[in-house]
N, CA, C and O atoms as a Tripos MOL2 file, in Angstrom:
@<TRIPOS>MOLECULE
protein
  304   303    76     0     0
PROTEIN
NO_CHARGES

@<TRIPOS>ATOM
      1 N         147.7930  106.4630   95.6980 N.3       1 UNK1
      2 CA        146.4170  106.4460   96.2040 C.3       1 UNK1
      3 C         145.4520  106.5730   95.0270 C.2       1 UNK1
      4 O         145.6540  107.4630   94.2010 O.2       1 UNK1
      5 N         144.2390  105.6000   94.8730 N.am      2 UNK2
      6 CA        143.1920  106.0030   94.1950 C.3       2 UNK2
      7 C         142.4470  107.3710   93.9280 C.2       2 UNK2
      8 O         142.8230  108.2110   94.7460 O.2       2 UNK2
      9 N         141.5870  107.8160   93.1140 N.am      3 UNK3
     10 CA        141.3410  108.3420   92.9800 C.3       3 UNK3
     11 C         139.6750  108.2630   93.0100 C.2       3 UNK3
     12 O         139.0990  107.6780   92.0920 O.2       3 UNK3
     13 N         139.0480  108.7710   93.9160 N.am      4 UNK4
     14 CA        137.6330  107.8930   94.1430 C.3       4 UNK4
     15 C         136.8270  108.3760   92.9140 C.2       4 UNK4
     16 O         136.9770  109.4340   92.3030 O.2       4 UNK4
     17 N         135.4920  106.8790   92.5580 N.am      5 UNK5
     18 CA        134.7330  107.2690   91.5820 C.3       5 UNK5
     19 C         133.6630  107.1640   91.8540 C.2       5 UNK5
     20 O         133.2300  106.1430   92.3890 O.2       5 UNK5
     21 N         132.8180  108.3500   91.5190 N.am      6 UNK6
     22 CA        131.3800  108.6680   92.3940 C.3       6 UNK6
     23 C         130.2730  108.1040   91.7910 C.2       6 UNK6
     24 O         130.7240  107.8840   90.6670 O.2       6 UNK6
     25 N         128.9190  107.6530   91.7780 N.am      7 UNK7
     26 CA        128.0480  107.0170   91.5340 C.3       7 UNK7
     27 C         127.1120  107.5210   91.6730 C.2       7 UNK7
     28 O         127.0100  108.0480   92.7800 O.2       7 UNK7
     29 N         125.7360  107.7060   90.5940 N.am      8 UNK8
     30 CA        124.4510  107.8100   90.8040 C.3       8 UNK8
     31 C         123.7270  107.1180   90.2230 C.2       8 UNK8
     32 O         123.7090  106.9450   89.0040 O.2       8 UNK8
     33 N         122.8990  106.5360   91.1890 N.am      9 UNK9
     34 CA        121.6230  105.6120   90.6840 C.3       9 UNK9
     35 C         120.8660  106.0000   89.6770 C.2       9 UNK9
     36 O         120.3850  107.1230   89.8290 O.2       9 UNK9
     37 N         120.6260  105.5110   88.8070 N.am     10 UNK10
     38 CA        119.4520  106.0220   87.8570 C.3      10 UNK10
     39 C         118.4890  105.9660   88.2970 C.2      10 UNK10
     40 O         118.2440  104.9550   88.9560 O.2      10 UNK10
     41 N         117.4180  107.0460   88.1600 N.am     11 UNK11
     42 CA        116.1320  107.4940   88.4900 C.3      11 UNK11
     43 C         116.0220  108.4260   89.9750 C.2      11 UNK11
     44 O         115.8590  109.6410   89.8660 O.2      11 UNK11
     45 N         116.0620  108.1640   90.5500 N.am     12 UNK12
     46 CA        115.8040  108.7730   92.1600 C.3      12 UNK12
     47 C         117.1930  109.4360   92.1730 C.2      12 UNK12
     48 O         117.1710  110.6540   92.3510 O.2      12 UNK12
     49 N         118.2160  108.9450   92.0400 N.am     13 UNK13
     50 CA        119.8340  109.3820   92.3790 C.3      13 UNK13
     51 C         120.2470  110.4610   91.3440 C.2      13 UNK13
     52 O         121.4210  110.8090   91.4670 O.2      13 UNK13
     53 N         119.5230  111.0970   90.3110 N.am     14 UNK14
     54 CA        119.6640  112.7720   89.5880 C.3      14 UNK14
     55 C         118.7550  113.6800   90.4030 C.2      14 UNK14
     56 O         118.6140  114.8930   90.2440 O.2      14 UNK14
     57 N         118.2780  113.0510   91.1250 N.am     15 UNK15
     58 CA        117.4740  114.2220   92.0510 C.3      15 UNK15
     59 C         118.4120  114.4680   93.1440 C.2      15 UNK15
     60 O         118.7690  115.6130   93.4210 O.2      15 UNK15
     61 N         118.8630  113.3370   93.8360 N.am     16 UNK16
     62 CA        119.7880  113.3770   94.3720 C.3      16 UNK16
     63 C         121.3590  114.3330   94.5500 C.2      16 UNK16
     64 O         121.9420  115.0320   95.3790 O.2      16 UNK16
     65 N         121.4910  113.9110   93.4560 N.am     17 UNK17
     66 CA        122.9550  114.9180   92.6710 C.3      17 UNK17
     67 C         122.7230  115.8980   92.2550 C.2      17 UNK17
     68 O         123.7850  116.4860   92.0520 O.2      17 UNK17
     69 N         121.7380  116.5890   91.9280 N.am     18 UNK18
     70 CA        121.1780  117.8280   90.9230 C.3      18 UNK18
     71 C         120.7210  118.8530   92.5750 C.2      18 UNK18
     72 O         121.1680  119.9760   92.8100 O.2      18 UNK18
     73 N         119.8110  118.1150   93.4450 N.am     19 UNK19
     74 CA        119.4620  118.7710   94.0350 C.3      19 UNK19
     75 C         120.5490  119.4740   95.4850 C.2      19 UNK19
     76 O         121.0090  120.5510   95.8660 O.2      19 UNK19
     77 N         120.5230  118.1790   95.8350 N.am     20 UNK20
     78 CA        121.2600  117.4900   97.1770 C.3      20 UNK20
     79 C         123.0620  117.3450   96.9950 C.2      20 UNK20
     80 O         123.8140  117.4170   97.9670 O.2      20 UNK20
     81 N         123.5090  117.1480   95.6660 N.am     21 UNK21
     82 CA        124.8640  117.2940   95.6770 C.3      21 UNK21
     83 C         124.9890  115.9120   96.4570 C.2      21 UNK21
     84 O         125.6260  115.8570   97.5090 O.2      21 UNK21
     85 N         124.7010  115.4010   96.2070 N.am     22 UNK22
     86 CA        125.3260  113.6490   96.9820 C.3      22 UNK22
     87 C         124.6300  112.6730   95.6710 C.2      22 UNK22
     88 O         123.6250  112.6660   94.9610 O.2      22 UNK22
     89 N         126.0940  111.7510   95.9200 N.am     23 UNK23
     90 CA        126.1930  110.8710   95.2740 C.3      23 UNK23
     91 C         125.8580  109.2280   96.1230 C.2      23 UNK23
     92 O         126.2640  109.0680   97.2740 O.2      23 UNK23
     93 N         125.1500  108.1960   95.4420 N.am     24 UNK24
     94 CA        124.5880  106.8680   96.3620 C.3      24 UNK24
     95 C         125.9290  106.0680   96.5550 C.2      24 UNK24
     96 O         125.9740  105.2860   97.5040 O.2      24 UNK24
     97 N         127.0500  106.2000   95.7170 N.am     25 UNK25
     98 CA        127.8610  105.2860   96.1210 C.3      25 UNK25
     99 C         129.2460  105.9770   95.6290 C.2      25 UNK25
    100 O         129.3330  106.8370   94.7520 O.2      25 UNK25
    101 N         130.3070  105.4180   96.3840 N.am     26 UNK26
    102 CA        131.5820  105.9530   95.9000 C.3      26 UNK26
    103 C         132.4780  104.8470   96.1560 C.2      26 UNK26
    104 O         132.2900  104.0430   97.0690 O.2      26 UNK26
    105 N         133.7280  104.7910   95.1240 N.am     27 UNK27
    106 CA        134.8410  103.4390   94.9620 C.3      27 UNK27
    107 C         135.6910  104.1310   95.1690 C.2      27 UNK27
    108 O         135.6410  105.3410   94.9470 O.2      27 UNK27
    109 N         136.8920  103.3910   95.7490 N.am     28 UNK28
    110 CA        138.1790  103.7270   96.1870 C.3      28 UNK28
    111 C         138.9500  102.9300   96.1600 C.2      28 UNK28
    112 O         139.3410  102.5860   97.2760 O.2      28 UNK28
    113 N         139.6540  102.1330   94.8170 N.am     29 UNK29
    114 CA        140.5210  101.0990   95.3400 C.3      29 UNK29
    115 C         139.0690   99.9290   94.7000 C.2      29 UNK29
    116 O         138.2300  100.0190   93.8040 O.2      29 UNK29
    117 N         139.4010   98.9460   95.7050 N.am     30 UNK30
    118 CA        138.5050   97.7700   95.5060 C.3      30 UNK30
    119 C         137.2720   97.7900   96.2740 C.2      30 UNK30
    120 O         136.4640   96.8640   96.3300 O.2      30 UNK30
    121 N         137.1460   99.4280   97.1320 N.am     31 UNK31
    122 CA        136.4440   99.2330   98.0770 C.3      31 UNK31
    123 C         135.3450  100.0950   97.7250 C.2      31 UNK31
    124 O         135.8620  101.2040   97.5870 O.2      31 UNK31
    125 N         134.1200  100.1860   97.5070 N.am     32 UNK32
    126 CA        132.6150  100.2760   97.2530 C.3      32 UNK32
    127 C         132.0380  100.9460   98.8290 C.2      32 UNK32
    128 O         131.9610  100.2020   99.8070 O.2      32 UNK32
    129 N         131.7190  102.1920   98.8980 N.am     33 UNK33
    130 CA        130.5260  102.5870  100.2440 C.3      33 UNK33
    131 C         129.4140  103.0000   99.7600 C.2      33 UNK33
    132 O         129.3700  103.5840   98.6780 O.2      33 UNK33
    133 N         128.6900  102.8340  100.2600 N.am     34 UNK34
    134 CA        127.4970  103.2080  100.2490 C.3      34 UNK34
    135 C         126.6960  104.0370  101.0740 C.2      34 UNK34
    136 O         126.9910  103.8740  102.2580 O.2      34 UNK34
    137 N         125.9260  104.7420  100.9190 N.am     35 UNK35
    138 CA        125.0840  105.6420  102.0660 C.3      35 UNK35
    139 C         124.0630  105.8030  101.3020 C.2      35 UNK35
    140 O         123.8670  105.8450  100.0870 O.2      35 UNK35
    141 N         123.0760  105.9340  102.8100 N.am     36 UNK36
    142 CA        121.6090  106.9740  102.3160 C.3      36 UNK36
    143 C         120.5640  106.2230  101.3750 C.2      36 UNK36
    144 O         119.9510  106.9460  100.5890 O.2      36 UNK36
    145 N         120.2960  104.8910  101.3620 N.am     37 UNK37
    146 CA        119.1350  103.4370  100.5640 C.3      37 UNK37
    147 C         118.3920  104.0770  101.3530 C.2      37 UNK37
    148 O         118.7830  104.3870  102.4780 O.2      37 UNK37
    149 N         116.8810  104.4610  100.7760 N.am     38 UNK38
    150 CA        115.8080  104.4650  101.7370 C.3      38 UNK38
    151 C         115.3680  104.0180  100.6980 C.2      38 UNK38
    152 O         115.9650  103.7160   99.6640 O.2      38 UNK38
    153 N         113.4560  103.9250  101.1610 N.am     39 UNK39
    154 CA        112.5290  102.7320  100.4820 C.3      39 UNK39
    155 C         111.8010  103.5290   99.4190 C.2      39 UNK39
    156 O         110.6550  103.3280   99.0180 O.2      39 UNK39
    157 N         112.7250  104.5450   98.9940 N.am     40 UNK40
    158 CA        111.2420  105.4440   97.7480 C.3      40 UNK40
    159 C         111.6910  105.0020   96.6630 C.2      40 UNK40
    160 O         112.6020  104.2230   96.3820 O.2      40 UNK40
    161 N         110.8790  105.6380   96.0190 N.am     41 UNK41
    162 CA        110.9510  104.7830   94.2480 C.3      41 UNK41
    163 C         111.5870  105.8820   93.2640 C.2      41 UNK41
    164 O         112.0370  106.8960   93.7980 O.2      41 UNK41
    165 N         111.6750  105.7290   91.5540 N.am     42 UNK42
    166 CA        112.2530  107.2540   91.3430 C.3      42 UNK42
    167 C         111.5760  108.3030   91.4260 C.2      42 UNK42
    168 O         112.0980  109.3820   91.1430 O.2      42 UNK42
    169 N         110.2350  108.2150   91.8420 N.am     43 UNK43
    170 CA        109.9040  109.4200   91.9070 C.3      43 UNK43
    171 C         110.2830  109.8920   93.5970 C.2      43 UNK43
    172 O         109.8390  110.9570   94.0260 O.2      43 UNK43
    173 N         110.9400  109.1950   94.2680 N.am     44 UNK44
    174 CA        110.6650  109.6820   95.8510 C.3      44 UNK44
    175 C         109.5360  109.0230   96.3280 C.2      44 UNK44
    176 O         109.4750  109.2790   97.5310 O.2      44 UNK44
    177 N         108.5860  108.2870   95.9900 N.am     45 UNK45
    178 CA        107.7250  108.1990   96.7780 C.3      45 UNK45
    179 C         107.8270  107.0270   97.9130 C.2      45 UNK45
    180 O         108.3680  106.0200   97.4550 O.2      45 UNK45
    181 N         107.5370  106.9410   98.9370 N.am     46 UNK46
    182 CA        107.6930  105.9600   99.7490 C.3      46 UNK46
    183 C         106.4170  105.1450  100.1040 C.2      46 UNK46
    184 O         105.4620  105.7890  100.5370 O.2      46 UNK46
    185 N         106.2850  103.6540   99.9540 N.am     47 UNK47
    186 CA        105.2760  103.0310   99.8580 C.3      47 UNK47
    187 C         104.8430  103.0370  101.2650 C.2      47 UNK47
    188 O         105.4640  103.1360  102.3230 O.2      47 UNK47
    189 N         103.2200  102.8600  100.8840 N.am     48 UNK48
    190 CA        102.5310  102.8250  102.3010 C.3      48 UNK48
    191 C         102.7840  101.4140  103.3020 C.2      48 UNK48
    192 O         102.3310  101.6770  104.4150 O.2      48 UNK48
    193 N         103.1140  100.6060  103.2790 N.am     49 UNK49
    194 CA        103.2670   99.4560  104.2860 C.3      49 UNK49
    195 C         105.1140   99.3180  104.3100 C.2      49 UNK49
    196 O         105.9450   99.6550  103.4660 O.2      49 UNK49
    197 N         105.2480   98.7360  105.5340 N.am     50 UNK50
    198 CA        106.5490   98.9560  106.2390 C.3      50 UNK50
    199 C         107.6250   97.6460  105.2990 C.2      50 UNK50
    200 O         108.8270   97.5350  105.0590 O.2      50 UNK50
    201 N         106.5690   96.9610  105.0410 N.am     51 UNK51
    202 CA        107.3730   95.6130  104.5290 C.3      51 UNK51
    203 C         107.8530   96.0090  103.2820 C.2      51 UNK51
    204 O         109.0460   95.8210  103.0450 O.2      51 UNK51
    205 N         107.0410   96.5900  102.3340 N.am     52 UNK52
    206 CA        107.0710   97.3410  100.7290 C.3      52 UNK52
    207 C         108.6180   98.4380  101.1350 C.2      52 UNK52
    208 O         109.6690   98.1590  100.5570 O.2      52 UNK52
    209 N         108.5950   99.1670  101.7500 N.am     53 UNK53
    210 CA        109.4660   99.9850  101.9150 C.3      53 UNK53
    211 C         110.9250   99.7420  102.0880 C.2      53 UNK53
    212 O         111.8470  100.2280  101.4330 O.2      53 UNK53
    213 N         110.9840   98.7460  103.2720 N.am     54 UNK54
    214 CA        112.1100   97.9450  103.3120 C.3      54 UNK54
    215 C         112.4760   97.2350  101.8460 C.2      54 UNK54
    216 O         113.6330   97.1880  101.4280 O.2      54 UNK54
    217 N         111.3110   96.6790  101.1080 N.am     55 UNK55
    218 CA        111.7740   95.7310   99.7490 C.3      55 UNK55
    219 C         112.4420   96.4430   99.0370 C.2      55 UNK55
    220 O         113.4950   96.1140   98.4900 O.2      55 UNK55
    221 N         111.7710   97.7370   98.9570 N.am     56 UNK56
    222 CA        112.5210   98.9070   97.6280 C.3      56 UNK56
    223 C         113.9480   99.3150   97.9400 C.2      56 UNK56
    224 O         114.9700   99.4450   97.2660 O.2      56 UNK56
    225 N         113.5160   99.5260   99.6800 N.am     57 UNK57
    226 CA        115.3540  100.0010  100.0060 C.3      57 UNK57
    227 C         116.3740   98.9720   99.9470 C.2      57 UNK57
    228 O         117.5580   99.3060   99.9950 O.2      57 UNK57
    229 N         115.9590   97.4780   99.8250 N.am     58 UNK58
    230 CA        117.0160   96.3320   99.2790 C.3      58 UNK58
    231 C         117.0190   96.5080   97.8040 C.2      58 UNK58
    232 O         118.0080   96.0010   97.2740 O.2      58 UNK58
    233 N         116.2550   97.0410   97.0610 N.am     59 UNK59
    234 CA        116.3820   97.2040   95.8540 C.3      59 UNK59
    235 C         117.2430   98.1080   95.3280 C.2      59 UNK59
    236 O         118.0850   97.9770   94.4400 O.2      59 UNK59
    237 N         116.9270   99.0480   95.9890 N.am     60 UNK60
    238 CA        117.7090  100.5880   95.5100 C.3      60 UNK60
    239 C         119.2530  100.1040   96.2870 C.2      60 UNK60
    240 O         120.2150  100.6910   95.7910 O.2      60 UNK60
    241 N         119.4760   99.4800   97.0090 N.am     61 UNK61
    242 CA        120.9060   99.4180   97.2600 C.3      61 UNK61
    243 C         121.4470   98.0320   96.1760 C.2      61 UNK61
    244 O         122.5090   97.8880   95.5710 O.2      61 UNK61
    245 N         120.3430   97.2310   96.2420 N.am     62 UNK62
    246 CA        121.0700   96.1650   94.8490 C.3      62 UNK62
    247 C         121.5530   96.8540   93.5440 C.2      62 UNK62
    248 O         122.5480   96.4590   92.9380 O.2      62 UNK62
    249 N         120.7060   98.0260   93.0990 N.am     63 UNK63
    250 CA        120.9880   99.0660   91.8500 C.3      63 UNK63
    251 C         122.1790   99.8270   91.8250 C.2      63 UNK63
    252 O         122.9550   99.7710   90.8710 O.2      63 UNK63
    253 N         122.4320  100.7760   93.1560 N.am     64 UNK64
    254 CA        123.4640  100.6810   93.5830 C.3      64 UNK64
    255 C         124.6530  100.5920   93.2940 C.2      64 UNK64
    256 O         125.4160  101.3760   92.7290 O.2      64 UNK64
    257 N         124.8490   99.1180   93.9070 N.am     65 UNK65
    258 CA        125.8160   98.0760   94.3460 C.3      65 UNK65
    259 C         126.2030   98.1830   92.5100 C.2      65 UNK65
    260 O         127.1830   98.8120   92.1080 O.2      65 UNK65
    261 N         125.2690   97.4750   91.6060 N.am     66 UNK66
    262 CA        125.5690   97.3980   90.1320 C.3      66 UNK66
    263 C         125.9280   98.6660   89.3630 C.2      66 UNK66
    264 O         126.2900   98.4040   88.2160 O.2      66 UNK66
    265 N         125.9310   99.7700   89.6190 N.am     67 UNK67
    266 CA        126.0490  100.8400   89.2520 C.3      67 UNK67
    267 C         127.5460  100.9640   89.1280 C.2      67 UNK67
    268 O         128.2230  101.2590   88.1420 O.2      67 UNK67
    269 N         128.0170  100.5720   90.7590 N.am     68 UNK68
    270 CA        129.7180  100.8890   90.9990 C.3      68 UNK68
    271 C         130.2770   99.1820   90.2470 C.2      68 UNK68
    272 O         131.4620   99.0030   89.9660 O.2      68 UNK68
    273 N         129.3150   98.1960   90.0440 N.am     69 UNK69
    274 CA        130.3960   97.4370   89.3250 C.3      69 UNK69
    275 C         130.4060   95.5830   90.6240 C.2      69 UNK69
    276 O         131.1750   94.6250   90.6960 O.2      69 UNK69
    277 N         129.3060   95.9140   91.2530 N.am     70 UNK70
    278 CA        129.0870   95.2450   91.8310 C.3      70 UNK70
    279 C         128.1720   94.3520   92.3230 C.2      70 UNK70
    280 O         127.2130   94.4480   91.5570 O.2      70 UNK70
    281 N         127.8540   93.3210   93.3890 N.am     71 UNK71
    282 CA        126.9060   92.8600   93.3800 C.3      71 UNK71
    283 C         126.5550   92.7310   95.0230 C.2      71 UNK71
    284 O         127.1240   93.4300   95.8620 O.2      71 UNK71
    285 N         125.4370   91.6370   95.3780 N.am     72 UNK72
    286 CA        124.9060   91.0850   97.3670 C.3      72 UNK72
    287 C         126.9080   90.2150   97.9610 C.2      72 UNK72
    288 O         127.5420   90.3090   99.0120 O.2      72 UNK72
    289 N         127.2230   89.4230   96.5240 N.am     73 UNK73
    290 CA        128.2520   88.9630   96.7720 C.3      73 UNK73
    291 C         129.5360   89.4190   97.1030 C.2      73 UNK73
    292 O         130.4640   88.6870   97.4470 O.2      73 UNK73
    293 N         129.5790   90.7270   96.9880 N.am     74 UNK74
    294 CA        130.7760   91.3490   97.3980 C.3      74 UNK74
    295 C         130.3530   92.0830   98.6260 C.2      74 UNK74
    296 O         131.0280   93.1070   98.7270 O.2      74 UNK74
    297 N         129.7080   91.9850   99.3540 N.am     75 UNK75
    298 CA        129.0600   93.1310  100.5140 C.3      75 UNK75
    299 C         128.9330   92.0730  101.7280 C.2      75 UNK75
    300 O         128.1630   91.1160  101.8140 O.2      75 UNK75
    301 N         130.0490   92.5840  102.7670 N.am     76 UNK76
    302 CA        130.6100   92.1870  103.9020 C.3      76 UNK76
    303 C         130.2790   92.7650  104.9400 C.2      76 UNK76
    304 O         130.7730   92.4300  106.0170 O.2      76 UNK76
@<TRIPOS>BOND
     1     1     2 1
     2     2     3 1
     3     3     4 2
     4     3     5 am
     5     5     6 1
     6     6     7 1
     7     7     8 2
     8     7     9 am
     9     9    10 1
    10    10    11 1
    11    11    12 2
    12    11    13 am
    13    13    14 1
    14    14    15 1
    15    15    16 2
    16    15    17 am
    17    17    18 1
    18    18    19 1
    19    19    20 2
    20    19    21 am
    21    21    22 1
    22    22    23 1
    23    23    24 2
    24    23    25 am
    25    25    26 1
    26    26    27 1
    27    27    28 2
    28    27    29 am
    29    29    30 1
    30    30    31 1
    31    31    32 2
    32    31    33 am
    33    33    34 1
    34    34    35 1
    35    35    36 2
    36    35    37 am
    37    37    38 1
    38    38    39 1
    39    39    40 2
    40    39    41 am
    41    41    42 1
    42    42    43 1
    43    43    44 2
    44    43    45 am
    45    45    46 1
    46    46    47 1
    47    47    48 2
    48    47    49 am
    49    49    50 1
    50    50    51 1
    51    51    52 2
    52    51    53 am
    53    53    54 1
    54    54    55 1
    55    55    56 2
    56    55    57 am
    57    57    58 1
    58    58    59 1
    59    59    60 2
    60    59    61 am
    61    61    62 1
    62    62    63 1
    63    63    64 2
    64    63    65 am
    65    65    66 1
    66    66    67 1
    67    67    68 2
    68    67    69 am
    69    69    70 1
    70    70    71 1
    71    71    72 2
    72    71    73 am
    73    73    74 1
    74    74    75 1
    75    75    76 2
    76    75    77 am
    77    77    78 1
    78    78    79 1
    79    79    80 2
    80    79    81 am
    81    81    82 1
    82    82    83 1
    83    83    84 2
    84    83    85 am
    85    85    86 1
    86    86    87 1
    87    87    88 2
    88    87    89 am
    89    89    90 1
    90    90    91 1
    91    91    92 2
    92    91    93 am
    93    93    94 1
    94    94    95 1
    95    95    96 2
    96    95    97 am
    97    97    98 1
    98    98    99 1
    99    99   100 2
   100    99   101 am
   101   101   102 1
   102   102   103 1
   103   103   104 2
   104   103   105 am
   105   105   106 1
   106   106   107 1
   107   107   108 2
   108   107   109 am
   109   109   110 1
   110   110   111 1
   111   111   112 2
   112   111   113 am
   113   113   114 1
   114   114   115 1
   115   115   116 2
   116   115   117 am
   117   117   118 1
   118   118   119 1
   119   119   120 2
   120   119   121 am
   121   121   122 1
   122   122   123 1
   123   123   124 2
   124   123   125 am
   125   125   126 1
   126   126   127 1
   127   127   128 2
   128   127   129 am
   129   129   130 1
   130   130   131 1
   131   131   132 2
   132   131   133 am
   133   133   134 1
   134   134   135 1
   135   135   136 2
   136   135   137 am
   137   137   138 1
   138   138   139 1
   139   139   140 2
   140   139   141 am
   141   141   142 1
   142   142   143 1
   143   143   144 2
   144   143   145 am
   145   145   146 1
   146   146   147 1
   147   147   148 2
   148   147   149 am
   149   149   150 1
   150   150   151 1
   151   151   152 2
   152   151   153 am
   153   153   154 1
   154   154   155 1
   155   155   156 2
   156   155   157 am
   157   157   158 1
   158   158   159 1
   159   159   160 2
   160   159   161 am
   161   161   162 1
   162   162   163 1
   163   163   164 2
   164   163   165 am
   165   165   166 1
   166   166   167 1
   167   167   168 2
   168   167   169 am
   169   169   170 1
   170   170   171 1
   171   171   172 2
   172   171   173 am
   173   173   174 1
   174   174   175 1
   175   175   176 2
   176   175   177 am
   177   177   178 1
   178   178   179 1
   179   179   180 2
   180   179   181 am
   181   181   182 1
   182   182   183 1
   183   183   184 2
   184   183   185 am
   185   185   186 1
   186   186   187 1
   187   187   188 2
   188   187   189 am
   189   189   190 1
   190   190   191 1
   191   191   192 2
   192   191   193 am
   193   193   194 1
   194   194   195 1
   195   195   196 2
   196   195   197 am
   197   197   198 1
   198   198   199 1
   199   199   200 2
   200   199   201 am
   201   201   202 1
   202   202   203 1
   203   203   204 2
   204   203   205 am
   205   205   206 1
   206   206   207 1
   207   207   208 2
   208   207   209 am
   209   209   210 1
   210   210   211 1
   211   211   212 2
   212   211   213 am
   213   213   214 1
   214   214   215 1
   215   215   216 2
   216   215   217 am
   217   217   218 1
   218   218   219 1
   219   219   220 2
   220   219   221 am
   221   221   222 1
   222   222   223 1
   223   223   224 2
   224   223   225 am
   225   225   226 1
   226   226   227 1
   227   227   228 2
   228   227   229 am
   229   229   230 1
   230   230   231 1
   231   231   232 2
   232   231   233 am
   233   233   234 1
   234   234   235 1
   235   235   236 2
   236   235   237 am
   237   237   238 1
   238   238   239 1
   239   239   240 2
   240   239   241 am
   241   241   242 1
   242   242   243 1
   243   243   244 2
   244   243   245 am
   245   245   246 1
   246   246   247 1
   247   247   248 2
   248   247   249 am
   249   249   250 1
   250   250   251 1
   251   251   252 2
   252   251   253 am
   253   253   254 1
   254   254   255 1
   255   255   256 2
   256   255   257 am
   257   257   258 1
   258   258   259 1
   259   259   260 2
   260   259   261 am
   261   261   262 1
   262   262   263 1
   263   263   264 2
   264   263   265 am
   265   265   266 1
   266   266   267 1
   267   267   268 2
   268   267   269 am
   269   269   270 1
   270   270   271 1
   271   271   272 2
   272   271   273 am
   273   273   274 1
   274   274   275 1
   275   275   276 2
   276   275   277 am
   277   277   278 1
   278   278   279 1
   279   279   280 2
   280   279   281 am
   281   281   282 1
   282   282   283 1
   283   283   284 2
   284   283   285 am
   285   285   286 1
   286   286   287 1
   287   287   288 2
   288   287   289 am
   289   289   290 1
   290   290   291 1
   291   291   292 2
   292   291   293 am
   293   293   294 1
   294   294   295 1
   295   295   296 2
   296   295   297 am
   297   297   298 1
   298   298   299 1
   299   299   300 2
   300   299   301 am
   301   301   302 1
   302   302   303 1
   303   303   304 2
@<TRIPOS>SUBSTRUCTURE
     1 UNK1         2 RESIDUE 1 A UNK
     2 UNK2         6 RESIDUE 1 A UNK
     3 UNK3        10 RESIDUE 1 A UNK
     4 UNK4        14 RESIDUE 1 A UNK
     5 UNK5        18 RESIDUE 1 A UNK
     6 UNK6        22 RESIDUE 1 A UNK
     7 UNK7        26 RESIDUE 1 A UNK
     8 UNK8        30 RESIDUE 1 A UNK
     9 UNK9        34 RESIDUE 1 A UNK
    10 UNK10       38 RESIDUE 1 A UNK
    11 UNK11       42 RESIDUE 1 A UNK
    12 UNK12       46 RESIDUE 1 A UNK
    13 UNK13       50 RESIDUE 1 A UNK
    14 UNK14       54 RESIDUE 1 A UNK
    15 UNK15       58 RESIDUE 1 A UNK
    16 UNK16       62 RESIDUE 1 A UNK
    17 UNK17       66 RESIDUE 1 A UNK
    18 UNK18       70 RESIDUE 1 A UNK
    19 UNK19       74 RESIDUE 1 A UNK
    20 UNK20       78 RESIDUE 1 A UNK
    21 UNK21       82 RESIDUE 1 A UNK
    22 UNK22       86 RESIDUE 1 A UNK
    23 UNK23       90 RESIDUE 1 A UNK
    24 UNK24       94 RESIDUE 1 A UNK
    25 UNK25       98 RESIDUE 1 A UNK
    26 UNK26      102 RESIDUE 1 A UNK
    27 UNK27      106 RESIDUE 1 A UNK
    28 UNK28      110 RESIDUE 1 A UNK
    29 UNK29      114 RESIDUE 1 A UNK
    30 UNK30      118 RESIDUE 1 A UNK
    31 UNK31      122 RESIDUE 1 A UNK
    32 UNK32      126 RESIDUE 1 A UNK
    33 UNK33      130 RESIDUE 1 A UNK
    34 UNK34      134 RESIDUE 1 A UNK
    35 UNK35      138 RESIDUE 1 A UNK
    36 UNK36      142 RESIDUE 1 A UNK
    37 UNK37      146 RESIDUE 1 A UNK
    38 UNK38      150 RESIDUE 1 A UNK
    39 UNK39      154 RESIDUE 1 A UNK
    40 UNK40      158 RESIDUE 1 A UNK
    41 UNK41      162 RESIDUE 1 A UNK
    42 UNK42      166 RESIDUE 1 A UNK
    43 UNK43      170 RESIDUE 1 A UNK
    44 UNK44      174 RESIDUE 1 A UNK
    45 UNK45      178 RESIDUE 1 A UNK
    46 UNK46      182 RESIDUE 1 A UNK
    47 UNK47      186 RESIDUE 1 A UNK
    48 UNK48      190 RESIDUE 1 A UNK
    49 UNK49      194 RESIDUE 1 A UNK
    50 UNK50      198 RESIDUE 1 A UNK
    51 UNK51      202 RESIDUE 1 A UNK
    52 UNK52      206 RESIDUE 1 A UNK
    53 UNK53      210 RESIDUE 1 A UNK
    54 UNK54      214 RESIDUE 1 A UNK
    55 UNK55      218 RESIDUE 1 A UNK
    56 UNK56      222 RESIDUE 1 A UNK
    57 UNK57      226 RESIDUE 1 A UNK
    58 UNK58      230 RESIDUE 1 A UNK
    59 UNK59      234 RESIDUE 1 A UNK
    60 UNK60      238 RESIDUE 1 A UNK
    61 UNK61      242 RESIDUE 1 A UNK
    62 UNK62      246 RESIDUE 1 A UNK
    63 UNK63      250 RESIDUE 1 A UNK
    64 UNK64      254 RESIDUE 1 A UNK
    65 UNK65      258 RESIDUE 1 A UNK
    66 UNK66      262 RESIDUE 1 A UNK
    67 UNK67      266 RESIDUE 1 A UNK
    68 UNK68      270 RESIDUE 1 A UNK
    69 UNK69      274 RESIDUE 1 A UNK
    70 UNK70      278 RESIDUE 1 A UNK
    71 UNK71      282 RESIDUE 1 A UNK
    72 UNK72      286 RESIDUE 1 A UNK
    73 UNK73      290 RESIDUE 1 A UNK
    74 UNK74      294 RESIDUE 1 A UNK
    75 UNK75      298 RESIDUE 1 A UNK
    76 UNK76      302 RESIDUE 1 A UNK
């Protein structure tokens, strides 16, 4: 069995881990999860319109995704 390898986003995701003790992504094998993309930026802040918010939280999970070694193309 693997041995899972944990992930933090740069910028927003040491607040994350420092504060909160959670990590944005974890690998196991070939397999990549993810939890917990919302739409703030590194400081936390969350933009005022609904559309902006959603953009950042596709962002912050594209960062993510590259962090563990990955990309939109591997995500099923």
């Amino acid at each position: 069995m693997n041995k899972p390898e944990f992930f933090v986003t740069p910028g927003y995701g040491k607040y994350m881990l420092n504060e909160l003790h959670y990590s944005q992504a974890v690998k196991s094998g070939d397999r990549i999860e993810i939890s917990g993309q919302g739409g703030w930026d590194d400081n936390l802040q969350i933009p005022e319109s609904l559309e902006d918010e959603i953009a950042q939280a596709f962002r912050n999970v594209e960062r993510t995704l590259a962090i563990a070694g990955a990309s939109w193309e591997h995500v099923i």
